[in-house]
N, C-alpha and C positions, 0 to 999 in steps of 0.2 A: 578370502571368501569370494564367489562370485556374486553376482547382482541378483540373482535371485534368491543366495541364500542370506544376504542383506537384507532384501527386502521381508523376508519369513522372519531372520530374526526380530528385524523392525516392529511386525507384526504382532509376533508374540510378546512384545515389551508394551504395544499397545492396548492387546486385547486384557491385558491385565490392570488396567489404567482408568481410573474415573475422576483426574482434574486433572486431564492434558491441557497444553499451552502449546500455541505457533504462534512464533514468530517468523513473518515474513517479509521478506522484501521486494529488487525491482523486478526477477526473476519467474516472481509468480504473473504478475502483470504482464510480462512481455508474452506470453502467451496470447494474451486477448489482442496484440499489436501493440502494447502503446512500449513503445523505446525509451529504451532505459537511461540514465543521464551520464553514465559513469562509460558506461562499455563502448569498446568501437564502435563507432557507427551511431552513437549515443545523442542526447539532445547537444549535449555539452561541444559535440564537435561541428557542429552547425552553426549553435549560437554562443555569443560570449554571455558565460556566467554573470561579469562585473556587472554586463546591463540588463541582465534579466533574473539573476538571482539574487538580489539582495532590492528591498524595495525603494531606499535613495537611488540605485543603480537603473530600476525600472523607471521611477517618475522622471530621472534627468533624462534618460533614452523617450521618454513620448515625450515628452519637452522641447526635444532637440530636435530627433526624427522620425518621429511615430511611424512613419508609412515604411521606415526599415521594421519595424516589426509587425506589419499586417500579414506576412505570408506566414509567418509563424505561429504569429496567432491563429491565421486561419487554420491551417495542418493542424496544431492542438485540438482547435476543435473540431477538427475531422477525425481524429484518432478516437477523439474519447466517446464520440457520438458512433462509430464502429461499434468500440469496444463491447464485449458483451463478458460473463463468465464464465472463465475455459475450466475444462473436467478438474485441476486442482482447484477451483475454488468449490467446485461442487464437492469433490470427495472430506473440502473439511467442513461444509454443512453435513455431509452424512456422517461425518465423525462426531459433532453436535449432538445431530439426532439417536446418535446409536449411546449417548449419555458419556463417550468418553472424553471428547475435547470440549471445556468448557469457556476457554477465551483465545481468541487470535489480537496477537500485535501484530500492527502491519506499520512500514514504511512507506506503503504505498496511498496515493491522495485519488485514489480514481470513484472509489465510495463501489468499486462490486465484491467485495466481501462481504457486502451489510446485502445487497444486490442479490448475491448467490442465496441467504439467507442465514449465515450467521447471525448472529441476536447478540455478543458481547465481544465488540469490534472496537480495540484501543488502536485510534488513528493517533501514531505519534508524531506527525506531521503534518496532519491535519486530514480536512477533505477540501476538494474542488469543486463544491456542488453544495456548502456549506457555507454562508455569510454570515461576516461578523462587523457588524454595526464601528465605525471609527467612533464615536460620539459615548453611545451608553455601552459599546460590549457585545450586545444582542445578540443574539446567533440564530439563526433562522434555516433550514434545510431544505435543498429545493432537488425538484425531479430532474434528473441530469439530462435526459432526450430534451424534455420539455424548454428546459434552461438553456439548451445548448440553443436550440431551434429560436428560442427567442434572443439570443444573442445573435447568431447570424442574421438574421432579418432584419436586427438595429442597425448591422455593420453595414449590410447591403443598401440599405435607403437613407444612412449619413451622409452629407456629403463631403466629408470626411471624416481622416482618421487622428482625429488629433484628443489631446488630453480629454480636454474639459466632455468632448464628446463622450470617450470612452468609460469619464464618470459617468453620466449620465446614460450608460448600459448601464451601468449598477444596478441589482435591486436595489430598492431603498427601504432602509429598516422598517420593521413593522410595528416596534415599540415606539420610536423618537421621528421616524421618518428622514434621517441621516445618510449620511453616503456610508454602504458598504465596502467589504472587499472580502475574495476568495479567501477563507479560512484557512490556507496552507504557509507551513513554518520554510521563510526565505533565510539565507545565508543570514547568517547575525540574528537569528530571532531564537528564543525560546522553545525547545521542542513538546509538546502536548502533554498532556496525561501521563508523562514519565514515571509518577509512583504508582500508578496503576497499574503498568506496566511492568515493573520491577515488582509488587506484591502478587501478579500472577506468577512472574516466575519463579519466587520465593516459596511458593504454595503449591505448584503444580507436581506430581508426580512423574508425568514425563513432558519434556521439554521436543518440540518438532521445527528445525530450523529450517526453512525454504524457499529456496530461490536467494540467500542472501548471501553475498560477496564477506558479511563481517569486517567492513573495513568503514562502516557509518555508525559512528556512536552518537549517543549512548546505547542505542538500540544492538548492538554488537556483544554488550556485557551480558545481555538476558542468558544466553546458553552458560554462559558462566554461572552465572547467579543461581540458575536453576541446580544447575550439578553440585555447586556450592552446598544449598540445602538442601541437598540427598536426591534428587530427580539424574530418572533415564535422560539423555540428550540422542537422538535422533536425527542425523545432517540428511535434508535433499540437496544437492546442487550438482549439476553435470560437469562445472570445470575443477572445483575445488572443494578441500573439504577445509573450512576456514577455521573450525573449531576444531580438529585433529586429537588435541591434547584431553576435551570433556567429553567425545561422543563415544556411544555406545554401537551405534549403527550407522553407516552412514551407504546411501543409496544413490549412487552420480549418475543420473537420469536425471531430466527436465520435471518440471514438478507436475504438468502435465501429463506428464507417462507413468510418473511413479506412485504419487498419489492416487487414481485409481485402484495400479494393482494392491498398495498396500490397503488399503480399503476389504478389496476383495478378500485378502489373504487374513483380514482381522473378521473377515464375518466367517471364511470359513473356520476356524478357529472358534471360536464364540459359539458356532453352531455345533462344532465337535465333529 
C-alpha cells in the first residue's frame, strides 16, 4: 500500500472507534525539540547515563563535580522551556474531543500532552514539572514556564553549583515542607501507573503506537496486549514498524505529518 492509502485505512479503523488508546513515546516529543535519549544524536551521547540516570549515579556526580553538569543542566532547561505542542499532540486532543481517543500512555516526561489538552494522560515515567516529596510522598504540580524561569534565576544568583545548593532549588513540599525531587522514573526505579496503563490497553478498541522505537518496556507490551484482547493496532513511526507482527496499519511518517492528516481523513469520513 502506499502512504496515503495507509493512512485511509488507518482512518477508517478509527472513525469507527470509541475507546482508542495511544501509546507514545520519544518521537512524538522530538517534534517540539526536546532530543531523544536513545537515537543518534540523542542525550545519551553527550552525557553518561551512569551519572545522570540512575539517582546514586546523579547525587555522586554533584558530589564529586557538580559544575560538569551545569551546561547540561542548563540546555535541559533551555529545551523544555522552548518546547511547546507540535500538531501530533494537538491532533490527539482532537481525537479526544471528536469522543474517539479516550487515554494516551506516554513515555514521555515533558508534561505537553496534558499541555496540548488531553484530560487522561498515563505518564509512565513520570513528569518533569511534577514533585514528589522524599519524606511524606506528596506530589505537587507546577507550571513548567513558571518552574523553569524560577530555577534558572536560583542558578544565576548561586554562587555556585554544588549539591546542597541545588537542593535547595527544590520546591519544598507543601504537606511536610521536605526536600522534593523531579517526579521522573531514573534507571533502577519503578515505572508509573503501569496497570493503568495495561487496563487501557486491555479495553481499548483500537490501539495508536507513536513515535515509539518498542524497544522500552514495559511500555513496548501495550500494542501487544491490546491486539491480544481483540483491538485494531495502528503503527506511526518513519523508521520502523516495531510492532510488524500486531498492526493493522501502519503509517511511516513523523507523527507530526501523520497525525494531522489522519485526523483529517477520520472527520471526512465521520462526515460522510
Amino acid at each position: 500500500m502506499t502512504i496515503d492509502q495507509e493512512i485511509q485505512k488507518a482512518a477508517e479503523i478509527l472513525a469507527g472507534a470509541k475507546n482508542a488508546a495511544a501509546s507514545c513515546g520519544a518521537g512524538v516529543s522530538a517534534e517540539s525539540g526536546i532530543a531523544t535519549f536513545r537515537d543518534p544524536g540523542g542525550v545519551w551521547e553527550r552525557v553518561n547515563p551512569a551519572e545522570v540516570g540512575t539517582a546514586d549515579g546523579l547525587m555522586a556526580t554533584l558530589q564529586r563535580s557538580p559544575e560538569k553538569l551545569l551546561p547540561f543542566f542548563r540546555e535541559l532547561l533551555d529545551t523544555f522551556e522552548r518546547a511547546e505542542p507540535n500538531p501530533a499532540h494537538v491532533a490527539l486532543r482532537d481525537l479526544e474531543h471528536m469522543g474517539i481517543l479516550k487515554t494516551v500512555v506516554t513515555q514521555n516526561i515533558d508534561n505537553l500532552h496534558l499541555e496540548a489538552g488531553n484530560t487522561d494522560v498515563v505518564e509512565v515515567h513520570g513528569n518533569s514539572f511534577r514533585f514528589r516529596c522524599l519524606s511524606c510522598s506528596w506530589s505537587q504540580d507546577f507550571s513548567r514556564k513558571e518552574l523553569i524561569r524560577e530555577v534558572k534565576e536560583k542558578i544565576d544568583s548561586a554562587e555556585g553549583f554544588t549539591l546542597s545548593e541545588i537542593i535547595e532549588m527544590m520546591p519544598k513540599c507543601e504537606h511536610c515542607q521536605s526536600v522534593t525531587r523531579p517526579d521522573v522514573v531514573m534507571f533502577g526505579e519503578a515505572v508509573q501507573d503501569i496497570p493503568r496503563a495495561f487496563d487501557a490497553a486491555r479495553k481499548c478498541d483500537v490501539m495508536l503506537a507513536v513515535g515509539t522505537s518498542g524497544v522500552v518496556y514495559p511500555a513496548a507490551y501495550l500494542p501487544f496486549q491490546a491486539k491480544e484482547a481483540g483491538a485494531w493496532v495502528i503503527v506511526v513511526n518513519p523508521n520502523e514498524n516495531a510492532f510488524q507482527r500486531v498492526s493493522d496499519a501502519y503509517i511511516p511518517l513523523k507523527a507530526g505529518e501523520a497525525m494531522p492528516k489522519l485526523v483529517e481523513s477520520v472527520k471526512s469520513i465521520i462526515a460522510g
